[in-house]
Each structure stands twice: as C-alpha cells, then as structure tokens.
N, C-alpha and C positions, 0 to 999 in steps of 0.2 A: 954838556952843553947841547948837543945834538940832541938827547932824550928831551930836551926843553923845547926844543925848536918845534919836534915831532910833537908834541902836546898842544903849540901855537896852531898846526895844523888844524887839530880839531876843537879849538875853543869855543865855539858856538855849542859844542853838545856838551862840553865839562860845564859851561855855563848852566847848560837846563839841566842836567845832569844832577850839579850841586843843587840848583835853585829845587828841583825837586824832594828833594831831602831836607832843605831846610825848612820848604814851607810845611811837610811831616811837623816838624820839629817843632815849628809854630802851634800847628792847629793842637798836637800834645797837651803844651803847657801853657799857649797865650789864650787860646779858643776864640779867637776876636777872626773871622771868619772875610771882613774888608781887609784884616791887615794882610793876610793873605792873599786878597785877589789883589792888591795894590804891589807886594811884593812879585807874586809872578806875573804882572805887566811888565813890570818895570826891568823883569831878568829877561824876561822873553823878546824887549825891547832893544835892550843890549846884546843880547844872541843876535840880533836882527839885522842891526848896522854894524856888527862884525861879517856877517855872511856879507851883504851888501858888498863891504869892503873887498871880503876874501874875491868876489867876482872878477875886478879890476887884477889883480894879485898874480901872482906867478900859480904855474900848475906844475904836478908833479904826484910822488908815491910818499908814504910813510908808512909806518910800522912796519920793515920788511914787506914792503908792499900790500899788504892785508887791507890797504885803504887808500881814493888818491881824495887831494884836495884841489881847491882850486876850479874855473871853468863850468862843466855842467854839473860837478857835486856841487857845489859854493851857488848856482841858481837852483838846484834841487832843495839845497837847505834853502834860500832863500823862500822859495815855496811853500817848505815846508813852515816855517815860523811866522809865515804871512796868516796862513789859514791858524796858528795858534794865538798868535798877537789877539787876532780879530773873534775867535770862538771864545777867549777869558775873556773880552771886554763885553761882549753879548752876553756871554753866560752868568755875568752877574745880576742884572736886571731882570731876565728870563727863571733865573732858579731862585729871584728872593718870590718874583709877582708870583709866579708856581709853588710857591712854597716848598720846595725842593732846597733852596741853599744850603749843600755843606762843604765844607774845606776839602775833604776826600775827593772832588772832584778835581781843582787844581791840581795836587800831586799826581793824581793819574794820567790827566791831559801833557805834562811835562815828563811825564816816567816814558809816555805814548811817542812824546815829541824826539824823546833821546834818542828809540829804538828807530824812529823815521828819518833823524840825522846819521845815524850809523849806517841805515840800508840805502841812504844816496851817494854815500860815498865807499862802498865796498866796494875791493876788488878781490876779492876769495871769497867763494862759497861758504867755508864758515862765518865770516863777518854779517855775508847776505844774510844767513839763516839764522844769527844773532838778532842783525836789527828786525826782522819779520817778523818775529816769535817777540822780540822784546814791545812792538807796535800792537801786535794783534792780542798779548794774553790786556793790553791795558784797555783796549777797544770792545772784549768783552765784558769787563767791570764796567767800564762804562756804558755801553748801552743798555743794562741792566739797572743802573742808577738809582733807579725810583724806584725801589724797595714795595711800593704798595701799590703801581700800576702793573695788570697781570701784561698787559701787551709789552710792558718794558723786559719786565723777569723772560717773557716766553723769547722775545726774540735775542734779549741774552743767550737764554739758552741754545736756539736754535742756530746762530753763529758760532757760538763756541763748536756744540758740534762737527757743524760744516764744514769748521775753520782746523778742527782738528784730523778732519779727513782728508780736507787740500794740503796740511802740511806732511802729511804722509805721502802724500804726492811730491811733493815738491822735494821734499828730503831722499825717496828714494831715486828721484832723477839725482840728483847733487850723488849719491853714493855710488849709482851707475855710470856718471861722468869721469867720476876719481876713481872707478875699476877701468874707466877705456884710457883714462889719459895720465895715472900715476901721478896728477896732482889737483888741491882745491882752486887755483891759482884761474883766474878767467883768463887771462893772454895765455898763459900755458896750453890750457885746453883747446886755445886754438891753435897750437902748432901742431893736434895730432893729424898723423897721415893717414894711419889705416880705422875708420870710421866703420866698425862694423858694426852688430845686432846691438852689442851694451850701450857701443856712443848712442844710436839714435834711441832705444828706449829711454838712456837717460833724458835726451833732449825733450823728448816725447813728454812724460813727466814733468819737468822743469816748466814747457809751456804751460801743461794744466794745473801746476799750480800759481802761474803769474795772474793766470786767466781768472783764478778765483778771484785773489788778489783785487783785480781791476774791474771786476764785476760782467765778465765776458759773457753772451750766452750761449750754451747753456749751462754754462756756473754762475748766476747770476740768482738764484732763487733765494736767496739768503735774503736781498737787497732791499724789496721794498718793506716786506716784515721788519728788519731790522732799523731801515729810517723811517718807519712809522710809530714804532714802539719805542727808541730810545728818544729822551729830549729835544727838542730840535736844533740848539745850536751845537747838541754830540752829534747831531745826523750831519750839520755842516760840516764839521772835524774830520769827520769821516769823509766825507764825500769830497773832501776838497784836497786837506793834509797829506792823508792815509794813501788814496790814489793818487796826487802825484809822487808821493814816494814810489808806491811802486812801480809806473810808471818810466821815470827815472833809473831805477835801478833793473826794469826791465830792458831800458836802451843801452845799457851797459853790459847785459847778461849777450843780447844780441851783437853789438857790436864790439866787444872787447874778447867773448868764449864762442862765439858760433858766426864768423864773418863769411866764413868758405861756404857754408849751410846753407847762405841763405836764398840759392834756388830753390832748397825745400821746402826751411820752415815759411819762408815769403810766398808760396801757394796755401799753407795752412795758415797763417795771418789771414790774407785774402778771403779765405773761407770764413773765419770767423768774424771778422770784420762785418759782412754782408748782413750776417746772421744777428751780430750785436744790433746795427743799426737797423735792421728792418723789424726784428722784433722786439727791442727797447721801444720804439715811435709806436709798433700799432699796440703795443699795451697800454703805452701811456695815452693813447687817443680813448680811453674806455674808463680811464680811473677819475673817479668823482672824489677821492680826498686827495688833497692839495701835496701831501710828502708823500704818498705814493706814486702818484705823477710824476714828482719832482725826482724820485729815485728812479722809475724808468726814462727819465729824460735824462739822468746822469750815465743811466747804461748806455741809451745812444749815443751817447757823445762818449762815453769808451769806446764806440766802434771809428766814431769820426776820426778818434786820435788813431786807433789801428790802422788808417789807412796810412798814417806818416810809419809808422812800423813797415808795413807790408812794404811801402816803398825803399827803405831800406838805408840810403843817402846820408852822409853829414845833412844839406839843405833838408831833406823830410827829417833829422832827428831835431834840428833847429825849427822847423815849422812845428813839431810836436811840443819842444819846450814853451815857444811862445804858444800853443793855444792851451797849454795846462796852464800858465800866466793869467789868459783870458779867462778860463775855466774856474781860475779860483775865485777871480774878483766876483763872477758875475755869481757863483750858486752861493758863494757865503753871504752876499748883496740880498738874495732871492729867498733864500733860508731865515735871515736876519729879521727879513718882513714876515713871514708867515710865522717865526717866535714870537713877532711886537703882537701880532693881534691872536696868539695863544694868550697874553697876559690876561686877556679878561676873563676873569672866573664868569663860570653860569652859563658863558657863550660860546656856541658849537663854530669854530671856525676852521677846522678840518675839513671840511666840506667846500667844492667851488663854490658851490653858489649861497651860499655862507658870508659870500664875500661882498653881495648886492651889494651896490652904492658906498661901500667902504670908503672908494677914494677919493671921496668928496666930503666925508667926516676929518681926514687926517689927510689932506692933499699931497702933504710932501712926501707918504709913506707912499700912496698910491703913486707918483711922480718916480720914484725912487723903482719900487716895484716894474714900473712900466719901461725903464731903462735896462733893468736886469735881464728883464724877458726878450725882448727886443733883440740884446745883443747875443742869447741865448736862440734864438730863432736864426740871427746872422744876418743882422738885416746893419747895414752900413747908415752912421759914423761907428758903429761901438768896435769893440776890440774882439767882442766873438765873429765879426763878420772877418775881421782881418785875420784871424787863428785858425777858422776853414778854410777860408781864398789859399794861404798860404800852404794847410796840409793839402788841398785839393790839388795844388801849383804842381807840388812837388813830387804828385803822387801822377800826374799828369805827363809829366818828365819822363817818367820813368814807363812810358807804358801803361800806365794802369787806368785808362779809358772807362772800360767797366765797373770798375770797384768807385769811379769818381761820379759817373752817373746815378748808380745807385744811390752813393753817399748825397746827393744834389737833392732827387727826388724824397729821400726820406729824410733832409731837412726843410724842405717845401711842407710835407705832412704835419711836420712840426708846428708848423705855424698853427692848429686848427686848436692844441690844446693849450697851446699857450698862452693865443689869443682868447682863447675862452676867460681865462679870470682875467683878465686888461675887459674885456666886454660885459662880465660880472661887476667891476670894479665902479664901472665907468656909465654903464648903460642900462643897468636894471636898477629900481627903485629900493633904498635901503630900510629897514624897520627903523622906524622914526622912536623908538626907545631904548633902540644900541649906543651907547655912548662910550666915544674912544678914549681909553688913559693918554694924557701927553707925553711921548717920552723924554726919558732921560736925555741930557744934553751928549753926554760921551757917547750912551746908545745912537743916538741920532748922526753926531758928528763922524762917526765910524760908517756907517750905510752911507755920507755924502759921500767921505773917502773916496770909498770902495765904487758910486757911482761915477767918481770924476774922473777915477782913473780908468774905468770903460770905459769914458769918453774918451778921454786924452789918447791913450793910448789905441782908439781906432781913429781917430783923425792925426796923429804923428807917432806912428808905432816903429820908424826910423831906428831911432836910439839903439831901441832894444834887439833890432831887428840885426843890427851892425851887430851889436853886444854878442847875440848869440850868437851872427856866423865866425865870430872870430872863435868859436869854443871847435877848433877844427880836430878831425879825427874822431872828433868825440869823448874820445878814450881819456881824455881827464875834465 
C-alpha cells in the first residue's frame, strides 16, 4: 500500500511517462499523425491539473527520499507541463504549414517532459543527473528535427556536444561532492563540517554545469545557434520548459546541499549574474533575426532570475518561482508569434524588419506580440513587470544594491530591441503583396490564453504571490 501511495506521488510523470510510449505505439501501427497530437494533449492535460492539484497538497519525501513532492516540485512540474501543453498545441500547425509534421516529435517532447518532471523534483544527485541527461539527450533529437535544414542538423550537433562537456562537468562535481560527504543525498551534504579542496571543487563543477543548463554567460554560446536552427516552437520548449527545470532544481541544489556556502557561492552568483545580464542585452541590441534576439534576451533574463539566487532567501526563491511563471507565459506567447508568421512559405520573416507593417495585416497577432514584449521589457500591468519588481525586492533586502542597479539599467536597454519589431510592426510600411494565412482557432485561442494570463496575473498576482510564500524552506 505504501509503494502505491509513493507512485501517487509522482503521477504527473507516470502519466507522460506512459503517454510517451503509447503515442510510439501509435505512430508504429495507426500512422494517423492528429491521433497522436490529440492523444498527447489530452495526457499532458491531465498531467496538468494533477500538478495543479499536487500544489495545494501535502509536501514531503518518497522513494527513500530520492525525490520530494509537493510545494516547489508540484509548481516546477507545473511549469514544466505548462510550456509542453502549449509547444504540442503550436507545434501542430507550425510543422504541418512547414511541412515538418511527424509523430517522432510528440514522443520526444513527452520522453523530454518526463526527464524535466524527474529533475524538479530530485532530492539525490543521482535522480538530478537522471532527470538532466533524460531532458537534454531528447532536446538534442529535437533540435536537430528537420532532417534537411543544415542549421537544424549543425546546431543539433553543436549542443549535443556542448551538452556533452557540461555533463562531464556537472557529473564530476556530483562525484567530488559524494568523495567529501559519503553521500548522493542533498540534505546530507549539507550536514558536512569539514569543507575542504574536494567539497569546493565539487561545488565549483556542479555550478558550471547548472550554468550551462540555464544558458549563463559565459556558457551560453550554444544558445542562439541552437534557437535559431531548431523549429521554433522546439526553441520555445526549450527556452521555457527545459530552463525552468533547471532552474528549479538549481534552487534545490543551493538550498537543500549548499545552505552553509552560501557566502561563497552567492559572490560567484553575483558575478555571473552581472555578466549574463549585461552581455545577453548588448548582444541582443545588434541581432537583426528575430530568434536569435529572442535567445539573447532569454539569456538576460537568466541573469535577472540569478539575482533572486545570489540573493539567496525563501522570499528571493519565491520571487524566482513567480518570475519563471512570468517567463514561461510571455516567451512561449512571443515564440508562438514569430512560428505564425514562419508559416508562410516563400516569405523571409527571420528578419526584424521582415516584419514591416505586419500588425496591421493580422491585428490580433501583432496585439498579442505587443503584450508579450511589453511584459518582457517589464513595463507594468503585465506579469514580467511584477516577476523583476519582485526578484529586484528581494535582492534589495538582502544588500544587494549593486547587482539590482545593474539588473535596472540593463533592463532599461532592453527596451531598444524590443521595441524595435513593435515599431517594425507598427510604423513602417508593409509590402502590399504579403498576404497573412488566418490562423487556426486552437493556434489562436492558446496565444490569448497565454496573453490574459500576462495580464491577469500583473494586475492581481496576489494569489500566486500567497501560493508561493507558503512553499516555506523551500526544501519541498
């Protein structure tokens, strides 16, 4: 009975888990390619509002501790199923109009989703370095996807790589941790006393491979090569899913195995923080294709959420959950637009200014667009203005002056490239022989979602706001 209870625990990932294997199963012998995408909606949906549930729920360990449930895993998963819900119901529209549709993509996106629900909720180094490795080998089949785009294949490749030399990283800190502290166990390793050369080289390692992880600079070179070259609603998957996982399970790593540290590692935060956000902005201030932009403006804002790390606090871990919330609505929102106007064959829309007078052929996409950026800049009612206020709050609490000016000014910068395609959009004249496809209704109804709850939740972010502080300690 107890082995049953422990399996209710993680229902949400037995669910993707199974649904991943059956829709295999599917595409095998039915080959019907919608029954599939309709099947893993429909799992991922139900994954969805069990996480949801588990939020409200009791918190605690299972598997001999190996895993907790509940609290900040149970809104990690949430997170995480948020960004899958929304990248299958895009991704079908986007790979038939590309002529890309095939079923191998759902199984990967849910095989991807399993290993992101495993790594929000570990509490042992080996479960960490299960769900990581079980996220990342899916992330590079996926971005490799398209078989006959060289920029797909190269930045496959070039992640895989990368990805293969950060986990050497990352694995050898995990083995230098369990040489200082005789176990994989993250509370454990924080009870050790004597911290000598092994513990901090482990730690040392450990951070640089979270850092890859979350696209830190300067491990970040992977990033815009890889959301420029894979599809674009895998680039959202990525950019949205994949990072709050690790994100998440980075706040776990720090506050559950290295609480006593953190006057060290919270000066090496600090450092990189500075370094993500100042040169994620001035990259992205220079990039004239719209997803590589878009990928340096996802690095900045890894540095924005480092500043709720460096700060350290329950309150700075709760301001980082809510702005990875904000984070996911607004770039899968932001991503979802610049798919819709991939669909048109013939037409170069990679490009800013590509974009001339777009928003005035398709109003509500440009409408839509214009909301995602907005809250992405931080500009209040939306829910990004209130996800910085908040990591800046808390980073401000704490001392950290410095790191919250910089963080100010280089989202002021922000503003320059953002507003750039809203001003393309909006204010240059478009070729009077572009003509926009209408989208899909479910396409469509998905991008309001995703903008209402930007809204909502910057003008009453209350709820969530209570929700997270009660996830106290952290630790589950």
């Amino acid at each position: 009975m107890e082995s049953v209870n422990e399996l209710v625990t993680i229902l949400p990932a037995i669910i993707i888990g199974f649904a991943g294997l059956l829709v295999m199963m599917l595409d095998a012998y039915i080959e019907n390619v919608r029954l599939v995408f309709r099947t893993t909606t429909l799992f991922t949906l139900g994954a969805l509002g069990i996480a949801i549930n588990d939020m409200f729920g009791h918190s605690g360990e299972a598997f001999y501790g190996l895993i907790t449930y509940g609290g900040t895993a149970a809104f990690g998963a949430v997170l995480v199923l948020i960004g899958t819900l929304v990248t299958v119901i895009l991704s079908r529209d986007y790979l038939e109009k590309t002529g890309s549709h095939i079923a191998e993509v759902y199984s990967m996106i849910l095989f991807g989703t399993f290993g992101m629900l495993i790594l929000v909720s570990a509490n042992n180094l080996v479960t960490l370095f299960l769900g990581i490795e079980t996220m990342s080998i899916c992330l590079y089949v996926l971005a490799g996807l398209v078989k006959n785009e060289k920029k797909g294949v190269e930045a496959a490749l070039k992640y895989f790589l990368l990805g293969a030399f950060s986990t050497g990283f990352l694995l050898y800190g995990m083995a230098l941790l369990y040489g200082a502290s005789g176990s994989t166990f993250l509370t454990d390793i924080a009870t050790l006393d004597d911290k000598g050369m092994i513990y901090w080289a482990g730690v040392a390692l450990l951070l640089v491979g979270f850092f890859f992880k979350i696209s830190a600079v300067p491990f970040h070179m992977w990033t815009p090569d890889v959301y420029q070259g894979a599809p674009t609603t895998i680039t959202a998957y990525m950019a949205t899913a994949s990072k709050s996982a690790a994100f998440v399970a980075f706040i776990f790593v720090l506050s559950r195995a290295l609480p006593e540290a953190r006057a060290e590692w919270g000066d090496v935060i600090w450092l990189f923080s500075i370094l993500t956000m100042v040169i994620g902005n001035v990259l992205a201030l220079v990039q004239d294709n719209v997803k590589r932009m878009l990928a340096y403006s996802s690095i900045a804002h890894a540095g924005y959420i480092l500043i709720g790390l460096a700060a350290g606090t329950d309150a700075a871990y709760s301001a980082v959950l809510f702005y990875l919330f904000a984070y996911t609505l607004m770039n899968l929102g932001a991503f979802g637009i610049v798919a819709y106007y991939e669909w048109h064959k013939g037409l170069d829309f990679t490009e800013v200014k590509n974009y001339a007078g777009l928003g005035f052929k398709q109003p509500v996409m440009g409408v839509l667009m214009s909301i995602f950026l907005f809250s992405m800049v931080g500009i209040p009612p939306f829910a990004g203005f209130i996800g910085k206020y908040r990591v800046f709050a808390a980073a401000v609490d704490e001392g950290l002056i410095s790191l919250v000016v910089v963080g100010v000014l280089a989202s002021a910068a922000s503003v320059y490239y953002y507003l750039r395609v809203l001003i393309n959009l909006y204010m240059h004249e478009s070729d009077p022989g572009i003509t926009l496809i209408r989208p899909g209704v479910l396409y469509s109804a998905t991008l309001i979602i995703l903008a209402a709850l930007t809204i909502y939740f910057g003008v009453k972010p209350g709820d969530l706001t209570n929700l997270l502080g009660s996830f106290k300690g952290i630790s589950y």
